[in-house]
MIZA-26776 format. One line per 10 residues: their letters; for each residue x, y, z of C-alpha. Coordinates in steps of 0.001 Angstrom, whole numbers. Layout:
% residues N
A> X/Y/Z  ...
This chain:
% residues 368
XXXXXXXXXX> -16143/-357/-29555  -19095/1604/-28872  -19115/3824/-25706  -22423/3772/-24567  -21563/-131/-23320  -21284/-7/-19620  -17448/1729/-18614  -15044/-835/-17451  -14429/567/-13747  -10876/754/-12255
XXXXXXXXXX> -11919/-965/-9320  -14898/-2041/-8067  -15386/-3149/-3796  -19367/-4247/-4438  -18277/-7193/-6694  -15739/-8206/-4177  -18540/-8217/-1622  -21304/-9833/-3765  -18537/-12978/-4573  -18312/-13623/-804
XXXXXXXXXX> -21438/-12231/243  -22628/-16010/2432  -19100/-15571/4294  -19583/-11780/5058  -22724/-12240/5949  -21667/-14808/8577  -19041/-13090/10017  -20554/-10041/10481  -23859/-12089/12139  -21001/-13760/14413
XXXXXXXXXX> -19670/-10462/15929  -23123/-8899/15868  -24008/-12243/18402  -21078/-12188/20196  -21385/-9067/21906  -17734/-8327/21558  -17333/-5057/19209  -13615/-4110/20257  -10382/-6117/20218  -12419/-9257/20963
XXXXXXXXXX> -11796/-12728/19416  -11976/-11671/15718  -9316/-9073/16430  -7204/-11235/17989  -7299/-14069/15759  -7095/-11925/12319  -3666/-10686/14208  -2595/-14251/14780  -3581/-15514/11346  -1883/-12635/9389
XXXXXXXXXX> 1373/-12679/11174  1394/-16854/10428  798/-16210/6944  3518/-13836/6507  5783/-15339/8607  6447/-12276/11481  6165/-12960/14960  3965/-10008/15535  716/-8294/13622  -775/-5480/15622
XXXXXXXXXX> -4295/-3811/14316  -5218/-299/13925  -7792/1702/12724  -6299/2627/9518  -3334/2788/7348  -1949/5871/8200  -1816/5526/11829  -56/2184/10999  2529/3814/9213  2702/6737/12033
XXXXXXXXXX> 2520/4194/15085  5468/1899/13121  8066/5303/12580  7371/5965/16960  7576/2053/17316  10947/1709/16013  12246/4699/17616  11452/8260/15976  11061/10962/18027  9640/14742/16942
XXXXXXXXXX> 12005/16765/14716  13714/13259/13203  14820/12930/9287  12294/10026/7668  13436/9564/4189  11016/8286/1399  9760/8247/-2046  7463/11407/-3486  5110/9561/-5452  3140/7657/-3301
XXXXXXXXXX> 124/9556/-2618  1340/11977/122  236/9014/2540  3925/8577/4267  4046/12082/4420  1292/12757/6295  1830/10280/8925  5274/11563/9254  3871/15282/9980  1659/13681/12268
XXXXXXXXXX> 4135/11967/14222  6150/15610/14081  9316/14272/11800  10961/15916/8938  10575/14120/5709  13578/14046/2896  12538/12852/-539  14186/10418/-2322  13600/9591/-6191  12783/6719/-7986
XXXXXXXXXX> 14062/4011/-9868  12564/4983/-13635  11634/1047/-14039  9644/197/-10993  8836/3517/-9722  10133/2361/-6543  13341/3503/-4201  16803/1717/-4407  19661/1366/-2661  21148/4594/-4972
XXXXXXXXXX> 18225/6619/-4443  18117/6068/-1091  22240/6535/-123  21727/10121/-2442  19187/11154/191  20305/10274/3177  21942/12617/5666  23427/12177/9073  20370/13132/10339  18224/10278/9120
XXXXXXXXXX> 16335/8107/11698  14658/6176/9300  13413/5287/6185  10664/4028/4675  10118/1948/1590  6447/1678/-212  5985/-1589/-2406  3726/892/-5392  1453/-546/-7252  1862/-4051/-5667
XXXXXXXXXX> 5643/-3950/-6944  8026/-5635/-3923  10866/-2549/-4189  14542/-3989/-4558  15010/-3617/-336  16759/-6265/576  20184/-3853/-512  18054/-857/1391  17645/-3110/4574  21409/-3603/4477
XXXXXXXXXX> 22141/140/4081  20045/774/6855  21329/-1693/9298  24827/-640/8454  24007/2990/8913  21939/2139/12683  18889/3492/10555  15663/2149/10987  13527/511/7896  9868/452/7745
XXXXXXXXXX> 7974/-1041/4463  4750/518/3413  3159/-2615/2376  -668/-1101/1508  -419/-2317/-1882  1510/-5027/-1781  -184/-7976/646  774/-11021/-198  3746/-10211/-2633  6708/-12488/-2016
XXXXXXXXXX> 10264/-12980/-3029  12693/-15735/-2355  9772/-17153/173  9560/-13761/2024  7046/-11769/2197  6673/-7880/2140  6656/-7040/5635  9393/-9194/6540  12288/-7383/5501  12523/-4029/7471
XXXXXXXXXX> 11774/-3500/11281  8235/-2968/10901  6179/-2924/8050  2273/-615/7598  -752/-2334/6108  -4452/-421/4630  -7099/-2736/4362  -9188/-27/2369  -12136/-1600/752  -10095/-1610/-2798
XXXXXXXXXX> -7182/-2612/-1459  -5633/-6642/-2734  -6834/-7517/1438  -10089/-5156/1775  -11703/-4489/4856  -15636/-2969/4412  -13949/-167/5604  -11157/1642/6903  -8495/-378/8818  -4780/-987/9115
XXXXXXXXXX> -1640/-3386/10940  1897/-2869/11891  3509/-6199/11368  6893/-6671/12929  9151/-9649/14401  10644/-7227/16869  8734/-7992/20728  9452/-4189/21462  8131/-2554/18514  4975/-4268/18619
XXXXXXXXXX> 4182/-3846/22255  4726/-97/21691  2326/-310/19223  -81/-1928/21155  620/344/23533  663/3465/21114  -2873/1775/19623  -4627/2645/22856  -3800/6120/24432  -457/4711/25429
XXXXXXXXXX> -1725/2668/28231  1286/252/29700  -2233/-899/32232  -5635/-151/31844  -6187/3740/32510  -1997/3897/32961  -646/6225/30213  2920/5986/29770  3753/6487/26540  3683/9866/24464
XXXXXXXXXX> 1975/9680/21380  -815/7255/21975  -4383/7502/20691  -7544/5572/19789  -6605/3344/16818  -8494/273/17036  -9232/-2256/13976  -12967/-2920/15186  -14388/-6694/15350  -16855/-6333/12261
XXXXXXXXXX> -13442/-5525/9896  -11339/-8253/11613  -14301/-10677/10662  -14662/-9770/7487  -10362/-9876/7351  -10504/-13297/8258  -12965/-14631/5785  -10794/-12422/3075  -7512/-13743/3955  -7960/-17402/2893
XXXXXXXXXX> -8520/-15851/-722  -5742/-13907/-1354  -3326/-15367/-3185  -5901/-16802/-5798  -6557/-12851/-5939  -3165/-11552/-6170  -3054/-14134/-9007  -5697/-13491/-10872  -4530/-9783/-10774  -1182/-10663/-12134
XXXXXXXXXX> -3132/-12512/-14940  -5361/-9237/-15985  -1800/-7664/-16053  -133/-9721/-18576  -2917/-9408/-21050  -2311/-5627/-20433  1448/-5975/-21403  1290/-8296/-23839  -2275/-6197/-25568  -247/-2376/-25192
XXXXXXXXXX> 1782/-1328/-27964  5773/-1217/-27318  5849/2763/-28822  2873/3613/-26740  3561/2847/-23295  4985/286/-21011  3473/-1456/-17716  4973/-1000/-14952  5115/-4725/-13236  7905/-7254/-12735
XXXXXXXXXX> 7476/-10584/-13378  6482/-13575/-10503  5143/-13180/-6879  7073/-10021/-6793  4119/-8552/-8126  761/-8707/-6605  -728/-5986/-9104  -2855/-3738/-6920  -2542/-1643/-9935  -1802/-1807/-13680
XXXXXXXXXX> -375/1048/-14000  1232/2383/-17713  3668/4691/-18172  2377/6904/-21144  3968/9971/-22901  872/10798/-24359  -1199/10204/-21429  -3838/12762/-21529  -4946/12212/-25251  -4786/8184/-24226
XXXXXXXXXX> -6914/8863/-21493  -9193/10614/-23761  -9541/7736/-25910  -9792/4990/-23484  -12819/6596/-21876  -14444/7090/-25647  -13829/3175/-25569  -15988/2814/-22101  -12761/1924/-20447  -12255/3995/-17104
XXXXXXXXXX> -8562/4953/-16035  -7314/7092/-13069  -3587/8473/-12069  -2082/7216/-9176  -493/9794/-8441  -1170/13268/-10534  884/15263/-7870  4227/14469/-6039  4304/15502/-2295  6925/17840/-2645
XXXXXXXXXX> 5159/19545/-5271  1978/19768/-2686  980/22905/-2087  938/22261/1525  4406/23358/1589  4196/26570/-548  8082/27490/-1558  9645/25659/837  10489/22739/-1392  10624/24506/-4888
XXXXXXXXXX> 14567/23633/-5479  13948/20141/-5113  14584/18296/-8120  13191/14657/-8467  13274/14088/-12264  12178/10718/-12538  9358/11384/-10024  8125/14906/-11541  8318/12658/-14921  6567/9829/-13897
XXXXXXXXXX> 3941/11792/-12947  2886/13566/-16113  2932/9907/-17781  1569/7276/-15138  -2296/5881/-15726  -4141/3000/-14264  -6073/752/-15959  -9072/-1293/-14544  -7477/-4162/-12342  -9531/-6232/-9655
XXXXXXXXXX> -10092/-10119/-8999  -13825/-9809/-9842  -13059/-8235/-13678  -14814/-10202/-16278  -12582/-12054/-19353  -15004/-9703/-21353  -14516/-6798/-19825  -10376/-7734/-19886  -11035/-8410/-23439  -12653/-4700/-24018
XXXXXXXX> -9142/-3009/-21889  -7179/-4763/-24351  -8937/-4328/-27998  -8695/-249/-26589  -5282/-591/-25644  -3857/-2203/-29137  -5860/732/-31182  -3854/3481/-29667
């Protein structure tokens, strides 16, 4: 396979655009005419529609996905110097919005399949301490939380799923969002529901959490210019992303399926002694990434790229082996973490990925 053909990208947000481009276009002209740049009638109504679709009684925009995951831990009830537990390989994202909201994080590890908490991880890291936990659904894998809801409940700890990479992913007829108190959404421009931007919900059934939210979203106002809530700040999911949203929405589950498709060639194309995909099979898996687990990753790498196949590594660096924290965390041991992340390596996965250029990914992947 020569590599001066054009590299297969890992993702890529203009082709997404391009395939919708007379529906952007639209919306966009809509809220441009309308007058109405913040939380007008494209707001609202991308709030309504995503709550129906999931089934929650409540979806509450923000600016991003971070402050949805901060403004869901101070929804359901954390205040500064509270435990948070959570996994170490997702990007540092949980962590950060837990500094931001001033709580201590605990670290729990993985399970080696899915990459994802358990119930076992979990119980090992929990302390009396813990307010809550959180649960991210990696790569567009739905974790095993139903047993991590109960453990919560029966514990009177709060459960919050990081959904970012996982809209749309179902089990049983419930959707990822629906199991915990609240649940944090990124619309980032790659993500399986892509804003043209940055932008982010907290999606709950609970009437409290998400009118502190609402509340948190905008300085903490209970009335306009009335700030009684600690904690608030501008986080606003502007008109032009809830537009474009709304014309996205519609499509998703063809996406999330055609993802899951580009994904099986992957694991059926990759040799068993080489690596292994990490995916489960079903609507449990929406695919926002094919991700392989590799033991040779780094001369794999090499070779995929000589094939004009890009890759990335999602994530290179666990958060409690950030150097944000200097020493402070150097006796922490998460072995299937720290081990996961010497071997994990995405492949190219998006809705808008040719059969030919799926064809290239696998030829490359059976010659390793």
């Amino acid at each position: 396979m020569p590599s001066k053909e054009v590299l297969v990208p890992v993702a890529d947000p203009r082709r997404g655009v391009e395939a919708l481009r007379p529906e952007l276009d639209a919306a966009i002209a809509r809220v441009v005419e309308s007058g109405r740049y913040i939380l007008g009638p494209e707001h609202d109504a991308f709030e309504e529609e995503l709550s129906r679709y999931l089934g929650a009684r409540h979806c509450v925009a923000v600016a991003c996905g971070t402050d949805a995951l901060e403004l869901a831990l101070l929804a359901v009830g954390c205040r500064e110097g509270d435990e948070v537990v959570t996994a170490a390989n997702a990007g540092f994202y949980t962590t950060a919005a837990a500094v931001m909201a001033g709580l201590s994080v605990r670290y729990a590890d993985v399970d080696p399949s899915t990459l994802t908490v358990s119930v076992e991880t979990i119980e090992a890291a929990m302390t009396g301490d813990t307010r809550a936990v959180v649960v991210t659904h990696l790569y567009g894998l739905l974790a095993d939380v139903e047993p991590i809801a109960e453990a919560c409940r029966e514990r009177g700890v709060a459960m919050v799923e990081d959904c970012a990479q996982a809209a749309g992913a179902r089990r049983g007829g419930r959707f990822a969002a629906t199991f915990g108190d609240a649940a944090a959404f990124s619309f980032y421009p790659t993500k399986n529901l892509p804003a043209l931007g940055d932008g982010g919900a907290v999606v709950t059934s609970d009437d409290a959490v998400a009118e502190r939210v609402r509340s948190l979203r905008q300085y903490g106002w209970d009335a306009k210019y009335r700030v009684a809530q600690p904690n608030g700040r501008n986080s606003r999911l502007d008109e032009i992303q809830a537009a474009v949203l709304r014309a996205r929405l519609p499509h998703l589950d063809a996406w999330n399926e055609r993802r899951r498709s580009i994904a099986a060639r992957y694991r059926h194309a990759l040799p068993p002694d080489v690596g292994r995909l990490v995916s489960l099979e079903g609507e449990d898996y929406v695919a926002h990434l094919a991700v392989v687990l590799m033991g040779e990753r780094d001369a794999a790498r090499a070779r995929l790229q000589a094939a004009g196949i890009g890759t990335d590594v999602h994530y290179p660096i666990p958060d409690h082996r950030q150097p944000l924290w200097g020493d402070a965390l150097a006796n922490l041991r998460l072995p299937v973490t720290e081990r996961a992340a010497e071997q994990v390596l995405t492949l190219p996965c998006f809705p808008e990925l040719t059969d030919k250029e799926v064809d290239r990914v696998c030829e490359a992947l059976d010659e390793l």
